[in-house]
NUROVEX-933782 format. One record per residue (C-alpha): residue number from 1; x, y, z; residue in three letters. Coordinates in steps of 0.1 Angstrom, whole numbers, plus 2048, in hexadecimal, padded with zeros to 3 digits. Layout:
<NUM,<X,Y,Z>,'Ala'>
...
This chain:
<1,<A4B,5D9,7B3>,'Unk'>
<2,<A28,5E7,7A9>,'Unk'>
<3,<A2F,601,78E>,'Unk'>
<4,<A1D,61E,77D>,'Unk'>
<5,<A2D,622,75F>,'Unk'>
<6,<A2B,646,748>,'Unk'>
<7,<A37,64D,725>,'Unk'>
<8,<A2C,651,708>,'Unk'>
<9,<A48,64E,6E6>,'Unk'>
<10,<A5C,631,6DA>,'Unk'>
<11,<A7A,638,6F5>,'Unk'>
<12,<A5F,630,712>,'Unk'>
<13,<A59,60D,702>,'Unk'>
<14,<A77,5FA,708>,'Unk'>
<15,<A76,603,732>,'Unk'>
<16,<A57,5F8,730>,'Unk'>
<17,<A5D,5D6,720>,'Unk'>
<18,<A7B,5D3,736>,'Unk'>
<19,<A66,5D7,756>,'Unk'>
<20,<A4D,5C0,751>,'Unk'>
<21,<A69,5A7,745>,'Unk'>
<22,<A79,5AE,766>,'Unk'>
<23,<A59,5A1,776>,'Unk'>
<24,<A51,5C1,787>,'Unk'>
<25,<A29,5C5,780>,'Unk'>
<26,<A1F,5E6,76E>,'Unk'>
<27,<9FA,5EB,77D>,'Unk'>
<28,<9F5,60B,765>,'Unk'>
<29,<A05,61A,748>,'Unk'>
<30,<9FD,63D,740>,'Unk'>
<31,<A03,64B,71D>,'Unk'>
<32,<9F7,66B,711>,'Unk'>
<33,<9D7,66D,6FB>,'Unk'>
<34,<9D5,65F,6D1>,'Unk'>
<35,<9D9,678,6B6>,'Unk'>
<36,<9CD,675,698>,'Unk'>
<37,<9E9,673,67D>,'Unk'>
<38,<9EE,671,655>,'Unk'>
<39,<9DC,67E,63A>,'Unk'>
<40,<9BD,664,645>,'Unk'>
<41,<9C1,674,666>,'Unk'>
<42,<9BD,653,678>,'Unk'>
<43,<9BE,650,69E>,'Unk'>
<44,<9DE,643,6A6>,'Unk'>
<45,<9E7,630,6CA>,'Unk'>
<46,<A07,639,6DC>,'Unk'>
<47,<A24,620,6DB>,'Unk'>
<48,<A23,61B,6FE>,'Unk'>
<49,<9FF,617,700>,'Unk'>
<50,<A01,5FC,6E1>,'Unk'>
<51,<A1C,5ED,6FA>,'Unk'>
<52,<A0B,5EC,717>,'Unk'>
<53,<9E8,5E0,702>,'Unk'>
<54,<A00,5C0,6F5>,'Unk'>
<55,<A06,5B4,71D>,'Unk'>
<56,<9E3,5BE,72A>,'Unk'>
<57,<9EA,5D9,73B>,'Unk'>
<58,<9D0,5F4,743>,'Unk'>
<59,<9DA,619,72F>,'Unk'>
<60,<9CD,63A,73D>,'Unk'>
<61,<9D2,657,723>,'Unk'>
<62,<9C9,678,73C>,'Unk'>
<63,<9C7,697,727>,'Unk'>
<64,<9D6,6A8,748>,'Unk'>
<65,<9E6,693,75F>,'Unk'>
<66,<9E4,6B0,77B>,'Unk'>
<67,<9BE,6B2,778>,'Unk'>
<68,<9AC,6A4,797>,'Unk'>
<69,<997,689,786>,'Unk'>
<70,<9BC,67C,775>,'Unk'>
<71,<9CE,67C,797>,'Unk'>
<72,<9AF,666,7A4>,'Unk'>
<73,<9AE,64D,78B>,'Unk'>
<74,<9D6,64B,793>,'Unk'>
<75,<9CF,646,7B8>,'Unk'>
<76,<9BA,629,7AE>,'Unk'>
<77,<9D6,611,79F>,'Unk'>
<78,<9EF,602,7BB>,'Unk'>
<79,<A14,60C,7B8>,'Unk'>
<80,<A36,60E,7CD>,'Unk'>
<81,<A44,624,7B0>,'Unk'>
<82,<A3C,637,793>,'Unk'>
<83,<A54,633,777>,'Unk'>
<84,<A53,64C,75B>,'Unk'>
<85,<A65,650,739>,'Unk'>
<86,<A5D,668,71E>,'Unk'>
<87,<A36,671,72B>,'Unk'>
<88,<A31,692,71A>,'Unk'>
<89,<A22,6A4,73E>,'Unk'>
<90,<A30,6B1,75E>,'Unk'>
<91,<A26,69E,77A>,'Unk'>
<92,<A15,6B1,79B>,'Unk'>
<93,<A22,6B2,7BF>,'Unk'>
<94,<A02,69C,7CA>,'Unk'>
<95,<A0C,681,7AE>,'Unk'>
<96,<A32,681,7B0>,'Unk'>
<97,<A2C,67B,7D7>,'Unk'>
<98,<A13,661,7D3>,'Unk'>
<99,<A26,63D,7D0>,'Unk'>
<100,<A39,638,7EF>,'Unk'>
<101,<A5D,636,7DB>,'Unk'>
<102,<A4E,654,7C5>,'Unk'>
<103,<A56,65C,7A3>,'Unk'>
<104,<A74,651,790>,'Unk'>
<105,<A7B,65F,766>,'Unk'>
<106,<A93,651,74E>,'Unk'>
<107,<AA4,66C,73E>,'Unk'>
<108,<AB8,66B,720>,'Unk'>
<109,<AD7,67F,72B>,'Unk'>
<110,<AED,683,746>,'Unk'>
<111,<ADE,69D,75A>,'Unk'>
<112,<AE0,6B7,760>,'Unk'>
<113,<AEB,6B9,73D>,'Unk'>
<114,<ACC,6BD,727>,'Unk'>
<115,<AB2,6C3,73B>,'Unk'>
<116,<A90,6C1,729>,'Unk'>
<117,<A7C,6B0,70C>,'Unk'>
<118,<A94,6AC,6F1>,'Unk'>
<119,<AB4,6A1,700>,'Unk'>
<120,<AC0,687,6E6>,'Unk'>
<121,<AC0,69F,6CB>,'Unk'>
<122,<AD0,6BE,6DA>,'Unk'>
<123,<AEC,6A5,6E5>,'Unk'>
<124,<AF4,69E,6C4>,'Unk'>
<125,<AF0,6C3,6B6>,'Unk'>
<126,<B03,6D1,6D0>,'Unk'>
<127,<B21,6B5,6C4>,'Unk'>
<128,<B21,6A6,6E6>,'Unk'>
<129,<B3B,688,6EA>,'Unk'>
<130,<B25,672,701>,'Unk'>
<131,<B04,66F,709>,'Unk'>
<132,<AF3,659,726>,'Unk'>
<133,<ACF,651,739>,'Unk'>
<134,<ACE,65B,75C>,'Unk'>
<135,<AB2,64D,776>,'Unk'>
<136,<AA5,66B,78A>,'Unk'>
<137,<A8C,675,7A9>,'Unk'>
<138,<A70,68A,79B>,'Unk'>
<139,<A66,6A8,7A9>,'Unk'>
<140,<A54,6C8,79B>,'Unk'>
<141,<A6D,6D6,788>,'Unk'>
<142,<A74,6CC,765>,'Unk'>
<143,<A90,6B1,767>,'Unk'>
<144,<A9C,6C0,788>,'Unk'>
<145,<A9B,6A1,7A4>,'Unk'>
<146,<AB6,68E,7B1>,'Unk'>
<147,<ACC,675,79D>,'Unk'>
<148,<ACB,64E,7A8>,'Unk'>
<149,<AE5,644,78D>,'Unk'>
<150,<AED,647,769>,'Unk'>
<151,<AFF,634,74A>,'Unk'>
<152,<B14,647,731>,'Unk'>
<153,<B18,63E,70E>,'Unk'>
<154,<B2C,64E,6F0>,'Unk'>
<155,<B21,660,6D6>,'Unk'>
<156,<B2F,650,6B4>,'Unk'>
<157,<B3D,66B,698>,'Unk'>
<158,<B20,667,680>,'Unk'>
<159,<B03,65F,69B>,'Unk'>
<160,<AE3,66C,694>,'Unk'>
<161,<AC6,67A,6AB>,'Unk'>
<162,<AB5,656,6A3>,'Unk'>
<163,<AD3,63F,6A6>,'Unk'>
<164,<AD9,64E,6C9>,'Unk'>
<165,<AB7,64E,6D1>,'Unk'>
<166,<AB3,629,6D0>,'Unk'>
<167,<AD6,624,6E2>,'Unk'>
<168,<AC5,637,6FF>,'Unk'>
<169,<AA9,627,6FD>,'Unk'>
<170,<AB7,603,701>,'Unk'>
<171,<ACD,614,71E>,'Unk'>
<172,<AB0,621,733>,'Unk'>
<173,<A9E,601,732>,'Unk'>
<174,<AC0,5EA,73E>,'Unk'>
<175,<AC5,60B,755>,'Unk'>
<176,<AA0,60A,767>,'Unk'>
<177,<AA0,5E7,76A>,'Unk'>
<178,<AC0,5E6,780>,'Unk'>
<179,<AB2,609,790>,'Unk'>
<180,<A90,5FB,79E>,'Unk'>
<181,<A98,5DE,7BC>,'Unk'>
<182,<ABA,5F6,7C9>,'Unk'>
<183,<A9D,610,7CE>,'Unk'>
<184,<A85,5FB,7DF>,'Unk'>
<185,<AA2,5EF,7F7>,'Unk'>
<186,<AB2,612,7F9>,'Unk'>
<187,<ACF,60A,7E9>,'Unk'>
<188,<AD4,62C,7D4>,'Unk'>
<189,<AD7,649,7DF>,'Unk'>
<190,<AC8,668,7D1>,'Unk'>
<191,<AE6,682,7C5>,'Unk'>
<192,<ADA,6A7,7C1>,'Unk'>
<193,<ADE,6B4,79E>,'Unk'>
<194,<AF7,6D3,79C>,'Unk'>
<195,<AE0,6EE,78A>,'Unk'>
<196,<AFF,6FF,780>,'Unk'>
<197,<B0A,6E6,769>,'Unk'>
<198,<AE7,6E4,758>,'Unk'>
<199,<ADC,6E8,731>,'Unk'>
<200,<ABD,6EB,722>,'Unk'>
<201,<AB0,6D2,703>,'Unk'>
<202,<A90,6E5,6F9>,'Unk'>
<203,<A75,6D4,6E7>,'Unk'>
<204,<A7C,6CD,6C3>,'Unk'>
<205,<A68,6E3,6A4>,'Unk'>
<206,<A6B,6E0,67D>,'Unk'>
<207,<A79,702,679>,'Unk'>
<208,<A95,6F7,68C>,'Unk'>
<209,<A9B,6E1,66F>,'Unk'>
<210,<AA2,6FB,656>,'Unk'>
<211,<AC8,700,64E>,'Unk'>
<212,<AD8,71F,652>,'Unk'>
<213,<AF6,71E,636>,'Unk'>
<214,<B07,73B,646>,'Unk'>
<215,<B11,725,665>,'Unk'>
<216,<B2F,70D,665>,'Unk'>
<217,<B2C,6ED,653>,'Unk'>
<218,<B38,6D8,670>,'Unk'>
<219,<B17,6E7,685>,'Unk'>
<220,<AFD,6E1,668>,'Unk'>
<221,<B0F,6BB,665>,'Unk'>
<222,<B06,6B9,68C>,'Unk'>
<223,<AE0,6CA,687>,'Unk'>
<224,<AD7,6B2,669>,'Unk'>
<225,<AE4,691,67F>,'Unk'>
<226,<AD2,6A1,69D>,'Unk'>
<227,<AAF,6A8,689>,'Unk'>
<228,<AB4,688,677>,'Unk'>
<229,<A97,673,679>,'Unk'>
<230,<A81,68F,684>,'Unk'>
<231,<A7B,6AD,67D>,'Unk'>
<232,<A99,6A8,665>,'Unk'>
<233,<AAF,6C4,657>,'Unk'>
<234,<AA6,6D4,63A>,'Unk'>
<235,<AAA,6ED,61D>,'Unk'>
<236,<A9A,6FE,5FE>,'Unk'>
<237,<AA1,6F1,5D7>,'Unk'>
<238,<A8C,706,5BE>,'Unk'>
<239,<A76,70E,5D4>,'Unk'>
<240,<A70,6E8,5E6>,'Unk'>
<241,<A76,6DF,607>,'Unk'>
<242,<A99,6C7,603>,'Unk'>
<243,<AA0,6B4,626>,'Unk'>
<244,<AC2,6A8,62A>,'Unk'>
<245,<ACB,687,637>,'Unk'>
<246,<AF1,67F,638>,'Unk'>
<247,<B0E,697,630>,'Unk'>
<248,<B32,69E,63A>,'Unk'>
<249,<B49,6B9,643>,'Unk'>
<250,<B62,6C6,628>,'Unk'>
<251,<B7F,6DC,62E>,'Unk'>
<252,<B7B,6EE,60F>,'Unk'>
<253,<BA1,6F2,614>,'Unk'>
<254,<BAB,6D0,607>,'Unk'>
<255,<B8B,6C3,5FB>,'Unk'>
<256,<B86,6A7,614>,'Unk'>
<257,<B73,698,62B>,'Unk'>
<258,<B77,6AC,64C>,'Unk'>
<259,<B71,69A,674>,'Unk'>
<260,<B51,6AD,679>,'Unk'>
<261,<B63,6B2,69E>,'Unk'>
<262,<B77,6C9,692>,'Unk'>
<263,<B6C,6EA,68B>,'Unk'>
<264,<B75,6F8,667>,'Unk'>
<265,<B80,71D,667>,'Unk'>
<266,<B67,738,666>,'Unk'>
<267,<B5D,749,64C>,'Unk'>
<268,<B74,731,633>,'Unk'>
<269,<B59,731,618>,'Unk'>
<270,<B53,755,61C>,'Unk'>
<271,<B74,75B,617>,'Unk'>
<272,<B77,747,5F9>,'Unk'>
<273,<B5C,756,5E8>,'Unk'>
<274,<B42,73E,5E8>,'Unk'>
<275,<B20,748,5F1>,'Unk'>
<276,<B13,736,60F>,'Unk'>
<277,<AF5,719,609>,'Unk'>
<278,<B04,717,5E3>,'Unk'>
<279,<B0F,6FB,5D3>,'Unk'>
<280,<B34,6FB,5C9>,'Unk'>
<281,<B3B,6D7,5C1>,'Unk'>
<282,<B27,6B7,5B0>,'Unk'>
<283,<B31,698,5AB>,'Unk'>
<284,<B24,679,5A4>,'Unk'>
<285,<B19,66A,5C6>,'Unk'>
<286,<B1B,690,5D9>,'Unk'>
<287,<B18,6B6,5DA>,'Unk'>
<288,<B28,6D0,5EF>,'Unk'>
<289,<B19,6F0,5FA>,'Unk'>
<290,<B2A,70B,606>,'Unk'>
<291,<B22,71A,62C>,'Unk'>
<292,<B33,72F,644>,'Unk'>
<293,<B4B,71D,64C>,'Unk'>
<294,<B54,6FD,632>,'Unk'>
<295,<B43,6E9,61E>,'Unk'>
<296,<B27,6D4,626>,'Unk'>
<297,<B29,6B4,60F>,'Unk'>
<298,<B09,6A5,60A>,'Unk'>
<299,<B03,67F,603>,'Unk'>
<300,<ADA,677,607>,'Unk'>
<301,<ABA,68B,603>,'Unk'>
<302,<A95,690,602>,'Unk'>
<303,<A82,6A3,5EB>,'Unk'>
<304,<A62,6B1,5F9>,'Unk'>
<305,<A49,696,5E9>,'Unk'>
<306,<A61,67C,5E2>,'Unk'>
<307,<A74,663,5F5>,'Unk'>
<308,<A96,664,606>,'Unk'>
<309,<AB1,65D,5EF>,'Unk'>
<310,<AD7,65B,5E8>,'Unk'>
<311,<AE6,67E,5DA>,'Unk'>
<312,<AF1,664,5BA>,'Unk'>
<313,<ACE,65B,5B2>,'Unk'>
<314,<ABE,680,5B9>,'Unk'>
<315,<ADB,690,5A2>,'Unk'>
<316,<ACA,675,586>,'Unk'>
<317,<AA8,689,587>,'Unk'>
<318,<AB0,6AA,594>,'Unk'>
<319,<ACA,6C3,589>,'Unk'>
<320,<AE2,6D0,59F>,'Unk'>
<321,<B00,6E8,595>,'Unk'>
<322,<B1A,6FC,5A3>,'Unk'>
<323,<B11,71D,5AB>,'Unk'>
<324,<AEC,712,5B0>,'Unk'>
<325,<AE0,720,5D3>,'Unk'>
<326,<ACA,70E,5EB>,'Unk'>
């Protein structure tokens, strides 16, 4: 098939390198614009667009795909379908019904769960036990359209927003490849999505990332995997931004390591005592802070200015004592 392929982020790369290894012939690839990033604020290329640069492909970065001068340009590349995976922009009626099998998106969740631009994450917050990619129509609402098929996966204990990320990733690329020649013979069949079933995954932020010690500890476990590579979870110590990296639910009942399926009582800390977001215990390799509900054992931080590191070798430079209150 001719293809017109959209996305932008690391997730769209792997379709893409699985389409043209299919043999199907990508004719365009459109990314969004580069953005200068760092400290040297250095214009930096989209990894789709360094993909697409590698195997020759001509990239067009629109500003606003909807704008008449973008949906030309568009018209001027030949395509049976436009595949697109992460893009960053809503698509218009004239576009979506311009290639004559129209417009098909990987998306990283079984819809119509997780709707929207942050699905991965939210999946992962929310303590979800399996996660998928579904292959869907397009049409002008966001993440609305039909459903040709979908691939389920778990999600493991101690899986992170990243880790699951590049599960899905690998998935939607097997997942589009098998999708593409059962649409051009007709093979699959569009299946409405149930809009009473749906869920929202709203676009990430960095505030989000800052803990809230009154909540249980099994939900700030879940929000630091979640956040974790970016924006990450994080908290204050004297007065510098801490991010956390890796901890563990602790019944503070017995001490132990707790499933962080299973919801610890609320209110236990309060009830013992302890103030919320202070440290209660420190051992060598570990510290456990109080919340509203259990303690949150922490094994690997950040400093703001310094690298990430195991709780063992921050405790050797910093102090960190019982009763101490982040």
């Amino acid at each position: 098939m001719k293809i017109v392929y959209m996305g932008t982020p690391d997730f769209a790369v792997a379709p893409l390198e699985a389409i043209i290894k299919a043999g199907h012939e990508v004719t365009l690839v459109v990314t969004q614009p580069d953005k200068q990033k760092g400290r040297g604020k250095e214009m930096q290329m989209t990894p789709v667009k360094e993909c697409a640069l590698r195997h020759g492909i001509p990239v067009f970065q629109p500003v606003k795909i909807k704008e008449a001068a973008s949906v030309a340009e568009l018209a001027g590349y030949p395509a049976d379908i436009f595949v697109v995976a992460a893009f960053g922009q809503l698509l218009s009626e004239e576009i979506l019904s311009m290639p004559k099998f129209g417009c098909v998106n990987i998306h990283a969740s079984l819809l119509p769960a997780y709707r929207g631009a942050a699905p991965i994450q939210w999946a992962v917050i929310n303590g979800e036990k399996e996660s998928g990619v579904t292959i869907m129509q397009m049409e002008k609402g966001l993440d609305t359209g039909a459903m040709y098929c979908k691939r389920n996966i778990p999600i493991d204990k101690k899986e992170t927003g990243e880790s699951l990320h590049d599960k899905l990733m690998a998935v939607g690329a097997e997942l589009i490849v098998e999708a593409l020649p059962k649409i051009e013979r007709g093979e699959l069949k569009p299946e409405k999505q149930d809009d009473s079933l749906t869920c929202y995954a709203p676009r990430l932020t960095k505030a989000m990332g800052l803990i809230d010690w009154e909540k249980d500890a099994v939900s700030i476990e879940r929000l630091i995997r979640g956040l974790n590579s970016w924006p990450s979870a994080y908290t204050y110590y004297r007065g510098k931004t801490l991010k956390i990296w890796e901890a563990d639910v602790v019944s503070e009942s017995c001490g132990e390591e707790a499933d962080s399926e299973v919801k610890i009582p609320e209110k236990e800390a309060g009830r013992a005592g302890k103030i919320p977001g202070s440290i209660v215990n420190v051992e060598r390799d570990f510290f456990d802070i109080a919340t509203g509900g259990g303690l949150l054992r922490v094994k690997c931080v950040q400093l703001e200015g310094k690298k990430r590191m195991s709780v063992k070798d921050f405790l050797l430079g910093y102090e960190v004592k019982p009763g101490l209150t982040l």
